[in-house]
C-alpha positions in Angstrom: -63.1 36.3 30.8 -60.3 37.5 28.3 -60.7 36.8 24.4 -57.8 34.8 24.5 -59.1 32.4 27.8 -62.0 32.0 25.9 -60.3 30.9 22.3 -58.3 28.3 25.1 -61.5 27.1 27.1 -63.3 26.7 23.3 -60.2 24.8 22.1 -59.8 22.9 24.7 -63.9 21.5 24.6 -62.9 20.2 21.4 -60.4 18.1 22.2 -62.6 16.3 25.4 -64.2 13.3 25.4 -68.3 13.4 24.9 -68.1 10.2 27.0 -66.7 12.3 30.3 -67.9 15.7 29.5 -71.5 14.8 28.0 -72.9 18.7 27.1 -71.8 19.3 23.7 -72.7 22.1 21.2 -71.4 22.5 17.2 -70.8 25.5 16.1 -69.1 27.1 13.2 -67.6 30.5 11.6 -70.6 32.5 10.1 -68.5 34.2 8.1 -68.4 34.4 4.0 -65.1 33.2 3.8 -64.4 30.8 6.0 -65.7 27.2 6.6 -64.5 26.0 10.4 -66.9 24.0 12.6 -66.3 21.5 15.7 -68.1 20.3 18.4 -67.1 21.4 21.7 -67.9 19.1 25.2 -68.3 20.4 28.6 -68.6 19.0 31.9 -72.3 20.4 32.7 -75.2 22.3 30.5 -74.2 25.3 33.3 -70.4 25.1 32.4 -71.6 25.0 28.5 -74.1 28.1 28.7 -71.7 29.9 30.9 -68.4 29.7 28.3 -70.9 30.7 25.0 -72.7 33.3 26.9 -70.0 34.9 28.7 -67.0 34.3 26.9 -67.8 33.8 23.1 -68.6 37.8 22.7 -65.1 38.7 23.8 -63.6 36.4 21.3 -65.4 37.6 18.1 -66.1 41.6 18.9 -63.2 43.4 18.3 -64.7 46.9 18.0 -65.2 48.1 21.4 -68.5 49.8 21.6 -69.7 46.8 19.4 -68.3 44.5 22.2 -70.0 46.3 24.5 -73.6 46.4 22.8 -73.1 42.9 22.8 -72.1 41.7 25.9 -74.7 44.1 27.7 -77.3 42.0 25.4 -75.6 38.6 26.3 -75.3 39.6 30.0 -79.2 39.8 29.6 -80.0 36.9 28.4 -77.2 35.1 31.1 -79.6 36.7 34.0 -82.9 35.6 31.8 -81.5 32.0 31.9 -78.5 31.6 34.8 -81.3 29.2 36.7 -81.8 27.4 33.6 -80.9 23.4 33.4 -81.9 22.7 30.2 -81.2 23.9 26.7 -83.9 24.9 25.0 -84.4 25.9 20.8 -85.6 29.6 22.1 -82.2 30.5 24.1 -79.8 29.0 21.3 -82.4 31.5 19.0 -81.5 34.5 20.8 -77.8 33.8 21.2 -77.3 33.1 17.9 -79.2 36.5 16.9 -76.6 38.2 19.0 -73.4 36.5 17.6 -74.8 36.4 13.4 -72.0 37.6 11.5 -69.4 35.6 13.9 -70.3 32.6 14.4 -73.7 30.4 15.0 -74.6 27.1 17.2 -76.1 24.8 15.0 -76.8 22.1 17.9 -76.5 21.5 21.7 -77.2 18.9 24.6 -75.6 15.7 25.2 -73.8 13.2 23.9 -76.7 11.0 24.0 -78.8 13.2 22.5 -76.4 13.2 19.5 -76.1 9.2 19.7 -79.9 8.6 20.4 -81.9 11.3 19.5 -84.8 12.3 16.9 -84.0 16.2 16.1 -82.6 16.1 12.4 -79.6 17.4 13.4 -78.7 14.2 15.2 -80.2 12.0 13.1 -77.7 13.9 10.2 -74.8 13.4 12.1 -75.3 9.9 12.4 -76.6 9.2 8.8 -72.8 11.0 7.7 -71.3 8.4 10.5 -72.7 5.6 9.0 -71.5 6.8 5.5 -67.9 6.2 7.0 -68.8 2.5 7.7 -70.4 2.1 4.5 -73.9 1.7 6.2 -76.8 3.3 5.5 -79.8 5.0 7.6 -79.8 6.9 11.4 -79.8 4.5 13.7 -79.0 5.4 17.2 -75.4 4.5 18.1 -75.3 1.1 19.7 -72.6 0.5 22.8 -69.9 -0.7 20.4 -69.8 1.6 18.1 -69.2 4.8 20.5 -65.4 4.9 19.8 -66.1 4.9 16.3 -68.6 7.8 16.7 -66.8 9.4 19.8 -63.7 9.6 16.7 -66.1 10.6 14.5 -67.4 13.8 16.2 -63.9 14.4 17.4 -62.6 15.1 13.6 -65.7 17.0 12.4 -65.8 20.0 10.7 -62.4 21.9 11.1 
């Protein structure tokens, strides 16, 4: 996977709709100077795992033999975890050890998760929703008010 297909595949998850492509991840620019986050959505946890893990490395390394280092290390951890189903808080650990400096994951897993679940992070993201309607709290997202938060992931960050 080129630098440039992966820039296009991590683009393009941030345009899709959670509703369709329900594994998600946020992540956003670990560098000094600059502030760009999104959420990206993907078809499958596989798909997901696959495009950080294989493709995000290219993307960000520009120094050969540091692009190498890294990818031999995130090749690795791909074979640890290829029969993996699940995310779990240890493999975004070690991927995000690998990619400091770049860029860092801050969340993944699905859409429900982020409308339903109790890790902070989701309950955060849904406290800031509610700020836009002038509510207060963490509730989950009820049924009618997923295009409001679908929008409301959609235009995060940047």
């Amino acid at each position: 996977m080129t630098a440039r297909k992966f820039e296009d595949i991590y683009v393009d998850a941030a345009e899709k709709d959670p509703r369709t492509h329900p594994w998600g991840c946020y992540g956003y620019d670990d560098f000094v100077l600059v502030a760009a986050s999104s959420f990206q959505w993907f078809s499958s946890f596989e798909e997901m795992r696959d495009a950080i893990l294989l493709g995000l490395p290219k993307w960000h390394f520009d120094d050969e033999e540091e692009l190498r280092k890294v990818s031999e290390t995130v090749a690795a951890i791909h074979d640890d975890v290829k029969d993996q189903e699940q995310p779990s808080v240890e493999l975004l650990s070690r991927i995000n050890s690998v990619i400091k400096g770049t860029t860092q994951l801050g969340w993944w897993g699905t859409f429900d998760d982020l409308r339903q679940g109790d890790k902070e992070f989701e309950r955060d993201k849904r406290g800031e929703f509610r700020e836009t309607l002038e509510q207060s709290g963490s509730t989950p997202v009820a049924d009618d008010e997923v295009d409001g938060f679908v929008e409301f992931v959609s235009s995060y960050g940047h």
